[in-house]
N, C-alpha and C positions, 0 to 999 in steps of 0.2 A: 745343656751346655749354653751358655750365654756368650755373649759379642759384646768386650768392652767397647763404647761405645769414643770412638778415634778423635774424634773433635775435644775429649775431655784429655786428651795425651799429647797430643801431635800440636805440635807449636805452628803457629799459623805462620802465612809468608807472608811478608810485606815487599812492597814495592815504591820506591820515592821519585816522583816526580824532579823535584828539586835536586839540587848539585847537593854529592856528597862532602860534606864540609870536617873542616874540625873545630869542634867547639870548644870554647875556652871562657869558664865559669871563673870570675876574682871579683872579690867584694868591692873592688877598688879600680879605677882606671888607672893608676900608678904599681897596681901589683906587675901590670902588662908595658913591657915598653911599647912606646909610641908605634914603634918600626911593625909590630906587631897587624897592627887596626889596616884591614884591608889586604894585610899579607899572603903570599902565599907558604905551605910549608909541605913537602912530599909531595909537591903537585898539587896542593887541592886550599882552596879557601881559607881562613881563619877567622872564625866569627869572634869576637869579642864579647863576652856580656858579663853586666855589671851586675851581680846577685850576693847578697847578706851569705856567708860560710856557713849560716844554719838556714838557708830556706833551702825547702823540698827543691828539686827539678822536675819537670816533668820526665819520666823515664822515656815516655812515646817521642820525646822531639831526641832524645840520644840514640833513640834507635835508627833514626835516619838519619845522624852522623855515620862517617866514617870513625873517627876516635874524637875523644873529650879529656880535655884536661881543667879538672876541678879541685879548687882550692882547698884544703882542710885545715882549719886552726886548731893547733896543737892544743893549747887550753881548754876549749871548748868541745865538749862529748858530743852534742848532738851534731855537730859539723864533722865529727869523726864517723858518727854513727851515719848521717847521710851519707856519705861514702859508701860505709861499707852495703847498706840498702841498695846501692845504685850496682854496686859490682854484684850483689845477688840477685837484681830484675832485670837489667841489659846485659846482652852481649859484646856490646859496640866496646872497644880496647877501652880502658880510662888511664889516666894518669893524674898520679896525685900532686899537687904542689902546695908547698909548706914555706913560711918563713921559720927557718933555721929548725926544722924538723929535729929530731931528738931520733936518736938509734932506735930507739926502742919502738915509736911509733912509725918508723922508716920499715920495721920490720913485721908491725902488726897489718899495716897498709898492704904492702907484697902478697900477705896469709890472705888477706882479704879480695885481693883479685887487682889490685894494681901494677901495671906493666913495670911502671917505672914512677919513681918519687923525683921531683923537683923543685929546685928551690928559688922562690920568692924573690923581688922582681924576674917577669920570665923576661928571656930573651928570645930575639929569636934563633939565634942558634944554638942555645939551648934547649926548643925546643923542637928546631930540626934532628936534633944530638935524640930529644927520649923517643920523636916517632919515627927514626932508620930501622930499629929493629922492627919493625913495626908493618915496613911496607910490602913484605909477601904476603901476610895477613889480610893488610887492607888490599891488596889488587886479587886476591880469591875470591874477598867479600863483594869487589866489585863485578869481578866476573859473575860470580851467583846470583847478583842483581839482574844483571844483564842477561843472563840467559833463561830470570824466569822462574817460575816454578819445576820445582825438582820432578821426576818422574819415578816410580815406582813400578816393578815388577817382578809379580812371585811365580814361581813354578811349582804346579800341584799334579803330585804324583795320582793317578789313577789306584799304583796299588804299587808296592817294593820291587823293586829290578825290571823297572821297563824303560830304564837308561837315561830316567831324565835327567841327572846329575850331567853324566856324557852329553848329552845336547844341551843343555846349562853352560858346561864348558866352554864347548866349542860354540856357541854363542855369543858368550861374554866376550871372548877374544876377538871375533868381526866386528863384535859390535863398537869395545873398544879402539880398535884402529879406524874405523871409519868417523869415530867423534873423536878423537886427536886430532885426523885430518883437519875437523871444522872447531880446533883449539879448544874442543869439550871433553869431557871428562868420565868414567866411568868406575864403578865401583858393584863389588859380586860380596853380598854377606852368607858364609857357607850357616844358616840357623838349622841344620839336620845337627842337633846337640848330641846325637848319640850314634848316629851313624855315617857322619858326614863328611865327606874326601874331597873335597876342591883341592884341598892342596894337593894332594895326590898326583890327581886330572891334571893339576897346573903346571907339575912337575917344582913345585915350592916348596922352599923349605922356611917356616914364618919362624920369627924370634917371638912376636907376639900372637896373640889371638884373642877370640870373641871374649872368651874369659877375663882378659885384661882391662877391657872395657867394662864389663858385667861388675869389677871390682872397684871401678874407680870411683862411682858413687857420682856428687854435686861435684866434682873434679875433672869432668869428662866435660870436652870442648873440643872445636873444629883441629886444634894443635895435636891433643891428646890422640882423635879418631885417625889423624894421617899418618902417624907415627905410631902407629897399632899397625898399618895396614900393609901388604907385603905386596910388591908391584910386579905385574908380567912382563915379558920382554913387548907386550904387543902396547902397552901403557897402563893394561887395568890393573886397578887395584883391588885388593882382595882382603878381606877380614875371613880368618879362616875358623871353624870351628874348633871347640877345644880340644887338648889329645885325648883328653879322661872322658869317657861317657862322663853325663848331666840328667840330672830327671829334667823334662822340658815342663815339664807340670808345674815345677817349684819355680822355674825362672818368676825374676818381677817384670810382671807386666809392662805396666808403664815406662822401667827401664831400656825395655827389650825395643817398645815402640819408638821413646827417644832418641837411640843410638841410628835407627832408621830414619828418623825424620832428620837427623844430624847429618846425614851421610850424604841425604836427598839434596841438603841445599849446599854441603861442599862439595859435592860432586856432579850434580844435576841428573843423571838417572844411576839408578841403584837395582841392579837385578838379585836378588833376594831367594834360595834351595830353600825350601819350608819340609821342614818331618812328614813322614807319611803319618803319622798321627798327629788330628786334631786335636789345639787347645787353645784357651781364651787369645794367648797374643799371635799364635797364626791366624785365628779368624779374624783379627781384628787387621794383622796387614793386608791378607786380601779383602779387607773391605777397603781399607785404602789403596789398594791398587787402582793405578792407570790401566795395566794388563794383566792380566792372568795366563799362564800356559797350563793347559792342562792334558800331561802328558799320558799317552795309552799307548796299548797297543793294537793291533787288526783280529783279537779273540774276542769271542763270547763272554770270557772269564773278564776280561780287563774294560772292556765296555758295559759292561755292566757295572764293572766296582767304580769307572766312570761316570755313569749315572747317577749311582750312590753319591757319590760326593758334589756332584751336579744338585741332587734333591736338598742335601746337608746345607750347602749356602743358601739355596730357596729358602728352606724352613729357618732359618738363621736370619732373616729379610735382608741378603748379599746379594740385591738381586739387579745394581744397577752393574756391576762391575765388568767388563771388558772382559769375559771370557775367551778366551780361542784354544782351541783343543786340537792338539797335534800327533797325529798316528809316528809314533816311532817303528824302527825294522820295518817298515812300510816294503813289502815284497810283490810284486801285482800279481803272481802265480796264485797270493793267498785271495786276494781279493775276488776268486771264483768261490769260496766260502762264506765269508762275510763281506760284500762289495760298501763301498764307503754311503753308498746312499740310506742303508740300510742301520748304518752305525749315527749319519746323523738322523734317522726315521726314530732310531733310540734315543740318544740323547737329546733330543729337540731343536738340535741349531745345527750347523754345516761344520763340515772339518773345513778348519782353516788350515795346514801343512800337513806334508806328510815326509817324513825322512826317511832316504833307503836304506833298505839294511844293505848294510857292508861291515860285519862284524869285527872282519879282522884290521879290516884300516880306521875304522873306531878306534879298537882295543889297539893298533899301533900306535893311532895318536896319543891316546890318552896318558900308555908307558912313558910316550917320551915329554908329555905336559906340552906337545903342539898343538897347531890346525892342521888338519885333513890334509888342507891344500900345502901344504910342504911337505909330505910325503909323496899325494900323486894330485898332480896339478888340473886335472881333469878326472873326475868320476860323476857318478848323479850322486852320492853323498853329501859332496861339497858343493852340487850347483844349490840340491833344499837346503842347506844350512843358511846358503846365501840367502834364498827367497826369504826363509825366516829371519834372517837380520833384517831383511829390508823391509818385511811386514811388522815387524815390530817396530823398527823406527818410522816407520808410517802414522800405525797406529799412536804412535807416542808425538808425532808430528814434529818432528826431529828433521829439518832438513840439510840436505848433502848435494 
C-alpha cells in the first residue's frame, strides 16, 4: 500500500504581510473614475493599475488580494481567455468589467467564476454595489489569514467498536464551544464511508452530505463546503457521511484530500473519523495530520491491533506525526490485568488519555446528540473528555 505523497494535493497556505487590498486591473486611467485612486471600498484599499486587457497578471500578487476587478474586452479572445485563466488559478473573488458587455458574454464570464460583471467607466459606487455581496466572504478569508494555518486531526481506530466515533463526538462538541469562545471555528468530516454515524451521535439530521461535495468536481469552493455543512447547537460544523454505503477504495484521492485542506483554511481546525480500513487517502491524511488519536482499549486483543497500526504508519515512513493514543472504557478494576505501563511497554510511547467507562451516560448522550455534561454535570466521564479537549488544543497550540 502506498502513501500519496500530500504536498502533491494539499494546497499550500499563504500568508501576507501587506494590507489586504482590492485590485483593479483597466487598460486605461479613464476606465477608473478619478474618485477611485487611493479609495477605499468594503473597508479596504483600492489599488489602481494600469495594464494592456491582454497582458497576463501575475496570479501570486491576486492571491494576496482580498478581491480583483479585471477589465475584459469584449472583441478581444485573449483578454477573454485571461480571465477565464485567472478564475481557474486563484481563489481571490474576481470581477469582471466590460465596456457595454453583450449578454452573451455577461453570461459566459459568470460560467467562468466571475462574481459579478460591471460596466466600463467604474465608479465608485458601483463598485461598492459588485463587492456588498462580497463581504462575508472576504471577512472568513480574513479571519483565516489571521488565525493561520488550519489544523488537522484524525482519529484511528485500533480495531471496530471501541467507541471512537462516541469520543469523536463528544469532542468535537467541547472542542467547538471553547473555539467560538475565542471567535474560531470548528469543523468534524464523518470519512467512515461505509459505516459512519456522526450524524447520529450529533442528533443531526443533514440535507446534504460528503457525497455532495465528492460530486461537485472544479465546482467545489469555501461557499459550496459551508452550505454542505450541517451545524450543532454547540457551533460545529459537520459534513456528514453519506446515507448509502461507498467503496472507500474508489473514492478519488486527491479529491477526498482537497475538500480537507478546503475545510482546514475555512474553518481552521478540522477533526476528521477515518474507516477502520486502510487506504491511499486515509494514510495520506494522517500523514498530514497535526494530531493523531489513536483509540483502544485496556485488552490484550485491541492493544495489540494498536500496535499493528502503530507498525503500518512506521513501515509507510508516517513517522513524524503526533500520535497520542487514548485508552477508551478506561475502568482501573481492569487495569489489575493489563496496567497502562505495560500497554505503553507495547506500543512504545505513553498513553496520553484515558476515558472512563460510563456506558450508559455515553449511550445517553449519544441518543440524544448531547455532552455528557448536560445530562450529569459531574462524573469522571466528563472531567477525561475535558482533559482531552484541552490536550488537544494544547497540542494543536490553540490558545483559550
Amino acid at each position: 500500500m502506498s502513501v500519496i505523497n500530500p504536498n502533491d494535493t494539499a494546497a499550500s497556505w499563504k500568508t501576507s504581510k501587506r494590507e489586504r487590498a482590492i485590485e483593479l486591473y483597466v487598460d486605461s486611467i479613464e476606465a477608473a473614475s478619478a474618485e477611485l485612486v487611493g479609495a477605499k471600498a468594503a473597508g479596504m484599499t483600492v489599488n489602481v493599475n494600469v495594464t494592456p486587457a491582454n497582458d497576463w497578471i501575475d496570479s501570486a500578487i491576486l492571491e494576496q488580494a482580498a478581491a480583483a476587478v479585471v477589465q475584459v474586452d469584449p472583441g478581444n479572445p485573449v483578454s477573454i481567455k485571461r480571465f477565464q485563466q485567472l478564475a481557474k488559478s486563484v481563489e481571490t473573488p474576481l470581477v469582471a468589467a466590460a465596456y457595454d458587455p453583450p449578454l452573451a458574454l455577461v453570461r459566459s464570464l459568470v460560467r467562468a467564476g466571475a462574481h459579478d460583471v460591471i460596466p466600463l467607466p467604474i465608479s465608485l459606487e458601483e463598485l461598492e454595489t459588485a463587492i456588498a455581496p462580497l463581504k462575508d466572504q472576504l471577512a472568513r478569508t480574513e479571519h483565516a489569514a489571521a488565525a493561520g494555518h488550519g489544523k488537522l486531526v484524525s482519529v484511528i481506530k485500533s480495531v471496530g467498536g471501541v467507541g471512537a466515533t462516541g469520543i469523536l463526538s463528544q469532542l468535537a462538541i467541547r472542542f467547538a464551544e471553547k473555539e467560538a469562545a475565542q471567535g474560531r471555528e470548528t469543523c468534524l468530516i464523518d470519512l467512515d464511508l461505509q459505516f459512519g454515524d456522526i450524524a447520529f451521535q450529533l442528533g443531526l439530521t443533514p440535507r446534504f452530505t460528503l457525497l455532495d461535495l465528492l460530486e461537485a468536481g472544479a465546482r467545489l469552493d469555501g461557499d459550496l463546503l459551508r452550505a454542505t455543512t450541517t451545524q450543532h447547537a454547540s457551533g460545529l460544523k459537520v459534513i456528514t457521511a453519506p446515507p448509502d454505503m461507498m467503496p472507500i477504495e474508489g473514492m478519488p484521492n486527491d479529491h477526498l484530500l482537497s475538500i480537507v485542506e478546503l475545510a482546514k483554511r475555512e474553518f481552521g481546525t478540522v477533526l476528521v473519523d477515518l474507516p477502520t480500513n486502510w487506504t491511499n487517502w486515509s494514510l495520506s491524511l494522517v500523514a498530514q495530520s497535526d494530531v493523531a488519536l489513536l483509540i483502544t482499549e485496556l485488552t490484550v486483543a485491541s492493544v495489540n491491533r494498536a500496535k499493528r497500526q502503530l507498525m503500518l504508519l512506521e513501515t509507510q515512513g508516517i513517522n513524524e506525526v503526533d500520535v497520542r493514543v487514548v485508552i477508551n472504557r478506561f475502568d482501573k478494576s481492569m487495569a489489575r490485568t493489563v496496567r497502562l505501563s505495560d500497554v505503553s511497554a507495547a506500543l512504545g510511547r505513553d498513553v496520553s488519555f484515558t476515558v472512563a467507562n460510563d456506558f450508559a451516560l455515553m449511550r445517553s448522550a449519544i441518543d440524544r446528540g448531547v455532552p455528557v455534561g448536560t445530562l450529569k454535570h459531574k462524573s469522571a466521564l466528563r472531567a477525561d473528555l475535558d482533559k482531552l479537549d484541552a490536550g488537544v488544543a494544547a497540542a494543536l497550540r490553540r490558545e483559550r
